[in-house]
C-alpha positions as CSV (number, residue, x, y, z in Angstrom):
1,X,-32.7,-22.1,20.5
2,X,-29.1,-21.9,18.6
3,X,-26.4,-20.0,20.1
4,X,-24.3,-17.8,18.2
5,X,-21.1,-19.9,16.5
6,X,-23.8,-22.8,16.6
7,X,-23.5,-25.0,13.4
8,X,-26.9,-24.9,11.1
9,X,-28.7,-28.5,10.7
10,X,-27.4,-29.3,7.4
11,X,-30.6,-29.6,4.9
12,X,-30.6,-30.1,0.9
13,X,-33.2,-28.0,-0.9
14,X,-34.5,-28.6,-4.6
15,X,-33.6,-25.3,-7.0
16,X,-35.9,-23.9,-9.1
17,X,-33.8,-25.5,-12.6
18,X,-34.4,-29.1,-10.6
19,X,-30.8,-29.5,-9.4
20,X,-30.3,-30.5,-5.2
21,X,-28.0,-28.4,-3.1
22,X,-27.3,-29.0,0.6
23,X,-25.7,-26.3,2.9
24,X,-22.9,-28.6,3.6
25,X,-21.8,-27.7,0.2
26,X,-20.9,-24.4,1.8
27,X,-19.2,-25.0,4.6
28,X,-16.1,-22.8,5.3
29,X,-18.1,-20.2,3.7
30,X,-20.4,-17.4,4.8
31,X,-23.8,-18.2,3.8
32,X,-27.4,-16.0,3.8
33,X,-30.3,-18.1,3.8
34,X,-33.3,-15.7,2.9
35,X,-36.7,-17.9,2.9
36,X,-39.7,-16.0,1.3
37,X,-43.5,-16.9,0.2
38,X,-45.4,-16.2,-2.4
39,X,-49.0,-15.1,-1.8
């Protein structure tokens, strides 16, 4: 279980135009992650 001031696993997710972006493009930086489904 993380820890609060725990770093996130860096990951790399595909974008729905087909481009790749990986957290550790924001790091420094506040970031929300907000992971939803579709029914």
């Amino acid at each position: 279980m993380p820890k609060v001031g725990d770093l996130a696993p860096d990951f790399t997710l595909q974008q729905l135009e087909g481009d790749y972006v990986s957290l550790n493009n924001f790091r420094g930086k506040v970031v929300l992650i907000n992971f939803f489904g579709f029914i």
